[in-house]
Jmol script that loads the backbone (N, CA, C; Angstrom):
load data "model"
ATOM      1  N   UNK A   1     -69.247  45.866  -2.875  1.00  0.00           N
ATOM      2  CA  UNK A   1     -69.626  47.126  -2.281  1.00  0.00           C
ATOM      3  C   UNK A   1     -69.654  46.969  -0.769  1.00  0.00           C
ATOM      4  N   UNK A   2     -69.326  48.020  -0.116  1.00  0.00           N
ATOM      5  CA  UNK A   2     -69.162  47.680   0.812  1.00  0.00           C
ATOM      6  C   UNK A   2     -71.143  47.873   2.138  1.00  0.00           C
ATOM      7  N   UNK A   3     -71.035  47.016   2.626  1.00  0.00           N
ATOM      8  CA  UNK A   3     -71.995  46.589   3.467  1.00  0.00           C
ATOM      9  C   UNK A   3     -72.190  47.336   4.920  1.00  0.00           C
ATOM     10  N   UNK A   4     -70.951  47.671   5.638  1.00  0.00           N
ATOM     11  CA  UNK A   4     -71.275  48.015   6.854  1.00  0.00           C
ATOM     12  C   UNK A   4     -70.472  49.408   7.283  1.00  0.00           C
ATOM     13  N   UNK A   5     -70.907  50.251   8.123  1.00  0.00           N
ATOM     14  CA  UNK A   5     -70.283  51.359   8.190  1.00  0.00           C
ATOM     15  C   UNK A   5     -68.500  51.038   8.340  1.00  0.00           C
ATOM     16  N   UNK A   6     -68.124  50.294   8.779  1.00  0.00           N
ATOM     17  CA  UNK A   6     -66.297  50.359   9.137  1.00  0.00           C
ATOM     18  C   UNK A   6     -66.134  49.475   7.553  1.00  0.00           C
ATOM     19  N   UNK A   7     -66.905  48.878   6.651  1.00  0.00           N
ATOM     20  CA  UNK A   7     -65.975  48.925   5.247  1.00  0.00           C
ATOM     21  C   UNK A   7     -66.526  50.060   4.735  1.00  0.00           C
ATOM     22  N   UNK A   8     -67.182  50.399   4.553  1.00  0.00           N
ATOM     23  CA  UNK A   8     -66.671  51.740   3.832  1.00  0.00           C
ATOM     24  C   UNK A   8     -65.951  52.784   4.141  1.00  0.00           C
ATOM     25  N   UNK A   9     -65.659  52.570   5.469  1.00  0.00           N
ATOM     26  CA  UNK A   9     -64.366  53.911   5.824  1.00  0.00           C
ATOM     27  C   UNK A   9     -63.429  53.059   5.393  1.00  0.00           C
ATOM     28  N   UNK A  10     -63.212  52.231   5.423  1.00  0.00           N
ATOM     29  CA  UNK A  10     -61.912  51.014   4.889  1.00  0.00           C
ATOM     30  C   UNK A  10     -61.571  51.431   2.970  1.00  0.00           C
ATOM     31  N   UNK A  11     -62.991  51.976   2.719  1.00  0.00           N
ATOM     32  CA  UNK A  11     -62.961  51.605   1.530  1.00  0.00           C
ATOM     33  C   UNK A  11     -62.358  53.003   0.838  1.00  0.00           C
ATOM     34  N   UNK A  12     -62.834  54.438   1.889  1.00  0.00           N
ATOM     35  CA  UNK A  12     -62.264  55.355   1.503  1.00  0.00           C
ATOM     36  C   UNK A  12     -61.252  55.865   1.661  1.00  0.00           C
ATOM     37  N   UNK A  13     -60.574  55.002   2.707  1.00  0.00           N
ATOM     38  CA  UNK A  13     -59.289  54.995   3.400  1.00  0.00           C
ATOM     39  C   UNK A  13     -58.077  54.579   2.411  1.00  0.00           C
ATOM     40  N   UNK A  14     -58.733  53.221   1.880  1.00  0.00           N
ATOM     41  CA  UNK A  14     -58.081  52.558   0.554  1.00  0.00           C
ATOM     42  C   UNK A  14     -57.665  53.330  -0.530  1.00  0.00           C
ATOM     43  N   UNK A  15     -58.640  54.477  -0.668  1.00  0.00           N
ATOM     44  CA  UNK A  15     -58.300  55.045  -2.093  1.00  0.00           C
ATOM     45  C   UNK A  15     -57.639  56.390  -1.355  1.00  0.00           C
ATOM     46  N   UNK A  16     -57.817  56.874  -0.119  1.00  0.00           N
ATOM     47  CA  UNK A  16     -56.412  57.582  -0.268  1.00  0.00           C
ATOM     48  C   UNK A  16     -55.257  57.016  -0.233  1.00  0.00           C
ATOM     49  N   UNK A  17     -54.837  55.891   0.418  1.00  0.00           N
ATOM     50  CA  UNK A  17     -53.842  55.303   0.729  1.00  0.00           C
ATOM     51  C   UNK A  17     -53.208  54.895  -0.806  1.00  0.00           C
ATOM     52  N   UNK A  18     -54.214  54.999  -1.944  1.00  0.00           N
ATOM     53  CA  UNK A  18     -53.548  54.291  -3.048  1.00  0.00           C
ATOM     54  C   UNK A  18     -52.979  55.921  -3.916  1.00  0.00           C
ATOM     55  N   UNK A  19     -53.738  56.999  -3.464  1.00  0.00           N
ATOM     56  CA  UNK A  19     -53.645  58.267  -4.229  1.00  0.00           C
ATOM     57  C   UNK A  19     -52.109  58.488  -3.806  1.00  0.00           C
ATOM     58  N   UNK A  20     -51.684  58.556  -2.508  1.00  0.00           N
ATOM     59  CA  UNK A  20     -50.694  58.827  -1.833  1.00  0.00           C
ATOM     60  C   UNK A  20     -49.600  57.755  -2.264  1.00  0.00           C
ATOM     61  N   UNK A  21     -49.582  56.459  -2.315  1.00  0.00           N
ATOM     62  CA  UNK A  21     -48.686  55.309  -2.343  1.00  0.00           C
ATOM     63  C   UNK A  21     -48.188  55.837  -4.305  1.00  0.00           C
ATOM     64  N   UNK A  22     -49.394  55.962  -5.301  1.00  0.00           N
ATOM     65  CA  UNK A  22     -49.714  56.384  -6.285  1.00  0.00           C
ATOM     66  C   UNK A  22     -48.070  57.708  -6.581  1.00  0.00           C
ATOM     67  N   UNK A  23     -48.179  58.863  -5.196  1.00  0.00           N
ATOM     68  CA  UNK A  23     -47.923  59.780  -5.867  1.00  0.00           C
ATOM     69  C   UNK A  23     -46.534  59.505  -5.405  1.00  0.00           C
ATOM     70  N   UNK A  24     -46.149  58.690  -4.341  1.00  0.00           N
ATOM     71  CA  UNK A  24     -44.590  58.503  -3.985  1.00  0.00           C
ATOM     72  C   UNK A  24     -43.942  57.868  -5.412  1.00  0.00           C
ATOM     73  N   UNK A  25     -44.606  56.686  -5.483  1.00  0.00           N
ATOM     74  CA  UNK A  25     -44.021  55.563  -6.769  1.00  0.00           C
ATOM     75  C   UNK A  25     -43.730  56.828  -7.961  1.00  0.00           C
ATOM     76  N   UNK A  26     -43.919  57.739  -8.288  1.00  0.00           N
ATOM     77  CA  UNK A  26     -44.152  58.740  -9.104  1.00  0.00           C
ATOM     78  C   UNK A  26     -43.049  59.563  -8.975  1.00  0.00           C
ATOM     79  N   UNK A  27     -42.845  60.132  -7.537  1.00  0.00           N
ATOM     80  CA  UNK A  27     -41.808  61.184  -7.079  1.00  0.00           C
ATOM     81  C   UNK A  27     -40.208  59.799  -7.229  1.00  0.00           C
ATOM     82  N   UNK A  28     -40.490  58.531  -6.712  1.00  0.00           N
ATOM     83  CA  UNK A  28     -39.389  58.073  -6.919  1.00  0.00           C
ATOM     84  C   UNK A  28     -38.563  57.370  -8.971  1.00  0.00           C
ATOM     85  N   UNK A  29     -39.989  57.229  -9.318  1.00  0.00           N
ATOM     86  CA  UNK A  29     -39.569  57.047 -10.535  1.00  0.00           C
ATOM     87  C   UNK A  29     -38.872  58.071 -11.211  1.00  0.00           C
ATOM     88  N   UNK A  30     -39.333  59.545 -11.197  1.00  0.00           N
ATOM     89  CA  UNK A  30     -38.858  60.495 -11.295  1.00  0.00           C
ATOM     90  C   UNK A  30     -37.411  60.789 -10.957  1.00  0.00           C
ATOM     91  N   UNK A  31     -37.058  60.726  -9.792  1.00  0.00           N
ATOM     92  CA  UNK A  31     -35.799  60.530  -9.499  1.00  0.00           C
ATOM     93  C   UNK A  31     -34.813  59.682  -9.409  1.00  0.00           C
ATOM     94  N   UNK A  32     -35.807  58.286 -10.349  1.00  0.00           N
ATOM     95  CA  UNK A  32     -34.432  57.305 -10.769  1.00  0.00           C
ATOM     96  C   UNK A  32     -34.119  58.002 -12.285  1.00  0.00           C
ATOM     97  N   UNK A  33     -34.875  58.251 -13.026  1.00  0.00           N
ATOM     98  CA  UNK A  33     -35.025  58.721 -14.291  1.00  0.00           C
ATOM     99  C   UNK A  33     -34.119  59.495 -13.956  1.00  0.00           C
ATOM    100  N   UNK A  34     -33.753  60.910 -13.367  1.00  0.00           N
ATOM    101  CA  UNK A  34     -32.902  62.207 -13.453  1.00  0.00           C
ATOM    102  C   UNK A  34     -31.673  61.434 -13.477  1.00  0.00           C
ATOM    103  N   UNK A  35     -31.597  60.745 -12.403  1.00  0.00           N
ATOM    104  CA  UNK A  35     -30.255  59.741 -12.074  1.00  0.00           C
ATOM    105  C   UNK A  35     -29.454  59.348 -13.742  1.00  0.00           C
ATOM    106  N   UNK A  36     -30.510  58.587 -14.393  1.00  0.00           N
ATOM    107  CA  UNK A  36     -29.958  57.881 -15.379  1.00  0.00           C
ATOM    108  C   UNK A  36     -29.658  58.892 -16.611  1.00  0.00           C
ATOM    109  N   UNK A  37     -30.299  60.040 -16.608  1.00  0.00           N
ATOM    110  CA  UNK A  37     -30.392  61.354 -17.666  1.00  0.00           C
ATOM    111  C   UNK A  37     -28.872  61.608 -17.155  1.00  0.00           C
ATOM    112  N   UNK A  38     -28.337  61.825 -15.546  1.00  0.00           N
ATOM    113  CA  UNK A  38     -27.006  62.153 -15.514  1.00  0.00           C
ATOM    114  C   UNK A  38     -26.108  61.326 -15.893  1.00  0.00           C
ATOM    115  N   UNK A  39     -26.638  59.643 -15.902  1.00  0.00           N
ATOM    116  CA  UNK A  39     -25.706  58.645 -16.228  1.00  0.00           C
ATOM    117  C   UNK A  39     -25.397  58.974 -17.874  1.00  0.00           C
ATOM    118  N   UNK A  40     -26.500  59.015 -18.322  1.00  0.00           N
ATOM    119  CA  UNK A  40     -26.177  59.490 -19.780  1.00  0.00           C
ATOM    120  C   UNK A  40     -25.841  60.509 -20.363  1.00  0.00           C
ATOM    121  N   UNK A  41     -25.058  61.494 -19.387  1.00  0.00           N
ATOM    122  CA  UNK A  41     -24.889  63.380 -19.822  1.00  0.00           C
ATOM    123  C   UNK A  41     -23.324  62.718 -19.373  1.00  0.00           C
ATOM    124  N   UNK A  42     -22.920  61.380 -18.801  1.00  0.00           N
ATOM    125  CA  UNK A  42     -21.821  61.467 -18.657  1.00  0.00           C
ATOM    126  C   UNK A  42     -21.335  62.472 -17.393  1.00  0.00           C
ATOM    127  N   UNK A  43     -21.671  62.604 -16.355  1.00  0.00           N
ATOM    128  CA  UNK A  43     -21.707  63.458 -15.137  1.00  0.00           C
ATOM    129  C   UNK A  43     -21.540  63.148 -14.248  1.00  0.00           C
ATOM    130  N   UNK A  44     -20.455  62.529 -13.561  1.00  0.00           N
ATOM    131  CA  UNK A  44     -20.638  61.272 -12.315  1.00  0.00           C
ATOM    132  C   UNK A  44     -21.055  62.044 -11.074  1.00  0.00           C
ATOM    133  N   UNK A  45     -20.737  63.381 -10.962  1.00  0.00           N
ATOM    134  CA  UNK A  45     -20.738  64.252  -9.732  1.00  0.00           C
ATOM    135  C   UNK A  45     -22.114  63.910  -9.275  1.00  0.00           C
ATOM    136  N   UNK A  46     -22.624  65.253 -10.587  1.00  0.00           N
ATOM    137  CA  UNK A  46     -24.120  65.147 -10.400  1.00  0.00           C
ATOM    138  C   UNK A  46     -24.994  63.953 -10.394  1.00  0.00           C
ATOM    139  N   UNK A  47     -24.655  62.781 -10.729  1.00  0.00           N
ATOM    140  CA  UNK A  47     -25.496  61.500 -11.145  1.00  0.00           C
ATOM    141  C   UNK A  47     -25.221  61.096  -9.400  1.00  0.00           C
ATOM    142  N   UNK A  48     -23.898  61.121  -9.015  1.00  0.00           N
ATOM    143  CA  UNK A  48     -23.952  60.327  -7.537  1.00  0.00           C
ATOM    144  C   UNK A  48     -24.764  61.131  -6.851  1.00  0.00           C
ATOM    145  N   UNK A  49     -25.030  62.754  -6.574  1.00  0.00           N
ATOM    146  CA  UNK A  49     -25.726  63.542  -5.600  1.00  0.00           C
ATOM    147  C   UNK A  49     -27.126  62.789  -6.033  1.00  0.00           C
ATOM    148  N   UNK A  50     -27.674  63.147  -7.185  1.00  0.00           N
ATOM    149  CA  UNK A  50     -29.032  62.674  -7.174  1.00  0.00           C
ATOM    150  C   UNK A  50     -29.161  60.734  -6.537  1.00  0.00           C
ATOM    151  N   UNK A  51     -28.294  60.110  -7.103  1.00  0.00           N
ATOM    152  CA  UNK A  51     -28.226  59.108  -6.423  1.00  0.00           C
ATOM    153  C   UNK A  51     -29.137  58.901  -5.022  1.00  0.00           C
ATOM    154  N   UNK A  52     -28.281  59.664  -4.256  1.00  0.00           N
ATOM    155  CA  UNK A  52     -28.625  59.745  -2.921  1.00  0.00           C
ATOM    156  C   UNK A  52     -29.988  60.208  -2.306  1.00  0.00           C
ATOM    157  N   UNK A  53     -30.572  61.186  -3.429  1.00  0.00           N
ATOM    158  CA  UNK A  53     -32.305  61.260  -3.000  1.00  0.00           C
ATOM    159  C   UNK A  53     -32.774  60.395  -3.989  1.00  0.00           C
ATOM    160  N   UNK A  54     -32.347  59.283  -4.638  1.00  0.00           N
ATOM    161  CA  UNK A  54     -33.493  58.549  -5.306  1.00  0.00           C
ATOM    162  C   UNK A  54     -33.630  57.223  -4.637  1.00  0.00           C
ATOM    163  N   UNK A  55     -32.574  57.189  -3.743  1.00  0.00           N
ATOM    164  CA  UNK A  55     -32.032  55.663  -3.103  1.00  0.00           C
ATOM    165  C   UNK A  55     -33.244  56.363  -2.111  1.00  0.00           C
ATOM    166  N   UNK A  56     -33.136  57.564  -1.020  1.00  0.00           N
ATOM    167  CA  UNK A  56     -34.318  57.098  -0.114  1.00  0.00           C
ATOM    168  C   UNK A  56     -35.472  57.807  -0.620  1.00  0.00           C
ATOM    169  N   UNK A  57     -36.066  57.936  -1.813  1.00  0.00           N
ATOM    170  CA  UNK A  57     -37.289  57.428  -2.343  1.00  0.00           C
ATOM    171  C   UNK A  57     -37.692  56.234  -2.352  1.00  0.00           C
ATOM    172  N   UNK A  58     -36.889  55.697  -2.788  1.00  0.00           N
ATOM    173  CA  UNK A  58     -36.931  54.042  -3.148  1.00  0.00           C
ATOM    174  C   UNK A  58     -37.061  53.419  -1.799  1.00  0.00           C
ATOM    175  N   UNK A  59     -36.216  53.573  -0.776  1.00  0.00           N
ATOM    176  CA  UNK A  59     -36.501  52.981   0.459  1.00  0.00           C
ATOM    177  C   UNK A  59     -37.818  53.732   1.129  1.00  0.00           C
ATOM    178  N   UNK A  60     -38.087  54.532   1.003  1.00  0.00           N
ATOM    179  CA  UNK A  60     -39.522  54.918   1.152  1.00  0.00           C
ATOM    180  C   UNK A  60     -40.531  54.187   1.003  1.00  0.00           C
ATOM    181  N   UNK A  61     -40.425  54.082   0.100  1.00  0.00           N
ATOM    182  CA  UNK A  61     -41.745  53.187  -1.017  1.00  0.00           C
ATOM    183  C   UNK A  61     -41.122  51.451  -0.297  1.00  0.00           C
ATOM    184  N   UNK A  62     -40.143  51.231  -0.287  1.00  0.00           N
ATOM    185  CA  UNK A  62     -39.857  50.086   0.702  1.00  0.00           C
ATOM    186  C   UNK A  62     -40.452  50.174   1.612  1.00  0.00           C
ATOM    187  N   UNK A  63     -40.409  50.948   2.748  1.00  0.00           N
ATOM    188  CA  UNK A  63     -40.732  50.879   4.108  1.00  0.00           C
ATOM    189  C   UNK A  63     -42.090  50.584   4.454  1.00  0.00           C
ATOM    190  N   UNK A  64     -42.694  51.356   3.205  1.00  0.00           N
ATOM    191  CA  UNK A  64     -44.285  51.223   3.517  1.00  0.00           C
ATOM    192  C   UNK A  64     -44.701  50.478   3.208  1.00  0.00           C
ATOM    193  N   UNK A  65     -44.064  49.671   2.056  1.00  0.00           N
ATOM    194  CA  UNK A  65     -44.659  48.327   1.445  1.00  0.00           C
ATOM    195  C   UNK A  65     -45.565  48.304  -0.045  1.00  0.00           C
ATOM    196  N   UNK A  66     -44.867  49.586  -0.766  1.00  0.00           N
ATOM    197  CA  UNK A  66     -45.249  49.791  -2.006  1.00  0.00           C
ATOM    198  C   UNK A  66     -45.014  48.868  -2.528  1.00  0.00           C
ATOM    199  N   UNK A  67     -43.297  48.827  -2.672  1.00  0.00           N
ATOM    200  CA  UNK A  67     -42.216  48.156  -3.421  1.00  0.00           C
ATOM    201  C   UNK A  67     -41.945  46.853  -2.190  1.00  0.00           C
ATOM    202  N   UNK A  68     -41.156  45.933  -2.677  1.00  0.00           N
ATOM    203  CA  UNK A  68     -40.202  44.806  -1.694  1.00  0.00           C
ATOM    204  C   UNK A  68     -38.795  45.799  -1.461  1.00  0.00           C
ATOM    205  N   UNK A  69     -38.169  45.511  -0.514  1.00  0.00           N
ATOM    206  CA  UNK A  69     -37.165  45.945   0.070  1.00  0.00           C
ATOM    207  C   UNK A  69     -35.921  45.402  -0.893  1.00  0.00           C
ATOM    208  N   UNK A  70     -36.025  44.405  -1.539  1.00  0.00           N
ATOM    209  CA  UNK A  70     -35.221  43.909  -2.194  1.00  0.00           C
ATOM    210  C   UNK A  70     -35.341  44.635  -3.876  1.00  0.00           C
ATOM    211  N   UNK A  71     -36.527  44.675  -4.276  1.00  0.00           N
ATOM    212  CA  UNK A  71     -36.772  45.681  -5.398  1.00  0.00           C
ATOM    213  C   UNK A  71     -36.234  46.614  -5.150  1.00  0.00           C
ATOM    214  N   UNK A  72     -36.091  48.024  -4.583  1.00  0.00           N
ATOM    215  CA  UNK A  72     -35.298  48.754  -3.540  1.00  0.00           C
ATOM    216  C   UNK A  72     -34.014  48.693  -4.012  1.00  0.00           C
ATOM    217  N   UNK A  73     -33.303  47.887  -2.864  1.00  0.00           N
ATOM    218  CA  UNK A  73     -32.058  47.802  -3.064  1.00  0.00           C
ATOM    219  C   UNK A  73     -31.388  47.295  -4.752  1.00  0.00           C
ATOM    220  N   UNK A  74     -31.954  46.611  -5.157  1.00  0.00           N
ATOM    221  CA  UNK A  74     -31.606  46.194  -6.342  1.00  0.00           C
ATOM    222  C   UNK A  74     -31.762  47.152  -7.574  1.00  0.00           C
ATOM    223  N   UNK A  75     -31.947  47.906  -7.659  1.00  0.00           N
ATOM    224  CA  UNK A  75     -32.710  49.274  -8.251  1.00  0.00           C
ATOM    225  C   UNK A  75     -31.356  50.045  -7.682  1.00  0.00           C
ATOM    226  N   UNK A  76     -31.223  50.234  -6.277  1.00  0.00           N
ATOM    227  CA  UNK A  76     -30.258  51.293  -6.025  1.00  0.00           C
ATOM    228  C   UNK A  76     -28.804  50.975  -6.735  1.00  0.00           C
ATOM    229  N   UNK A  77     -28.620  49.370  -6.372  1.00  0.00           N
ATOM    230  CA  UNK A  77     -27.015  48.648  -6.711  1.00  0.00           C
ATOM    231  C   UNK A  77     -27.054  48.847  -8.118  1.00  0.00           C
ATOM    232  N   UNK A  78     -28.159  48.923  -8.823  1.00  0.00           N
ATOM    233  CA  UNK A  78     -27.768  49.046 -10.586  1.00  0.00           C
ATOM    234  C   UNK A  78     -26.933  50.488 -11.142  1.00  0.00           C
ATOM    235  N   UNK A  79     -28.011  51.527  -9.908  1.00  0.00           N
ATOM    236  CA  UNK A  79     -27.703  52.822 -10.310  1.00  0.00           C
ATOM    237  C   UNK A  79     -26.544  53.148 -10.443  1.00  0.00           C
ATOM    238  N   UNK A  80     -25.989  52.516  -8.766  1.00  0.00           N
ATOM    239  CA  UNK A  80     -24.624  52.922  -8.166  1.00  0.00           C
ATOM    240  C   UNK A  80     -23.348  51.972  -9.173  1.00  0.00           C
ATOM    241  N   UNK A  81     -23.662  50.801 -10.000  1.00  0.00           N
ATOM    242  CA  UNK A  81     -23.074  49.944 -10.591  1.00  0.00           C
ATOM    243  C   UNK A  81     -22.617  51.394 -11.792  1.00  0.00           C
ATOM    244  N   UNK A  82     -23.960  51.711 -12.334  1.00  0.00           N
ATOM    245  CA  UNK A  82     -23.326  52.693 -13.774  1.00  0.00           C
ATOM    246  C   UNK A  82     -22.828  53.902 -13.529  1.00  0.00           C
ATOM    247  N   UNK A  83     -23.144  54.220 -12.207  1.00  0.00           N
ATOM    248  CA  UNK A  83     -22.093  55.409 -12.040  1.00  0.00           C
ATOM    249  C   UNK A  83     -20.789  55.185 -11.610  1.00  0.00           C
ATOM    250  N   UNK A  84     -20.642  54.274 -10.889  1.00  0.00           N
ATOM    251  CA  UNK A  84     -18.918  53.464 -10.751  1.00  0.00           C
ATOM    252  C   UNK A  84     -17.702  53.553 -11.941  1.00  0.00           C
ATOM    253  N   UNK A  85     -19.170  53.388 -13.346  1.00  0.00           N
ATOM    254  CA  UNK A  85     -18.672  52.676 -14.768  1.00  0.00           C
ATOM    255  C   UNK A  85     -18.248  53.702 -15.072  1.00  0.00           C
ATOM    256  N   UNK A  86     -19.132  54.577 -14.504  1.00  0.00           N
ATOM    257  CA  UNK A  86     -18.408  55.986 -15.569  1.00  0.00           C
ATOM    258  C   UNK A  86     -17.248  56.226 -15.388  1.00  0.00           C
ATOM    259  N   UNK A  87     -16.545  57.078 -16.537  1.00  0.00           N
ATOM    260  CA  UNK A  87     -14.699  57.459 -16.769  1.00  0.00           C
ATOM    261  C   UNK A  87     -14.508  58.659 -16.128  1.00  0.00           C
TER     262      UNK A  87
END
end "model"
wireframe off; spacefill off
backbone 0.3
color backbone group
């Protein structure tokens, strides 16, 4: 618990910072998911556009230090790997 007036602003600071970090990881999971719903509708158009807002979700959540930068990218190269695949 926190002891002195500057941890507990630390402490309430913490739990927005986790509500917010919370709701990105959320908005980007979301938009790897749509991604892969187009990978699997067979749709390369639409699967590459969404592509492109789920890649900077993902670097989002990179930048701030949700995710590793390398989680990130590696996540994006899979996406972009199965939409390549497609016919």
């Amino acid at each position: 618990m926190a002891n002195h007036k500057s941890s507990e602003k630390r402490a309430k600071q913490d739990i927005k910072k986790n509500l917010v970090n919370k709701m990105n990881e959320s908005k980007s999971k979301t938009a790897v998911k749509k991604v892969r719903d187009a990978i699997t509708a067979g749709d390369k158009k639409e699967a590459a556009t969404l592509l492109s807002n789920a890649q900077a979700e993902l670097r989002k959540l990179a930048k701030t230090g949700v995710i590793k930068l390398a989680t990130a990218a590696r996540r994006t190269s899979r996406l972009a790997t199965q939409i390549n695949n497609l016919k």
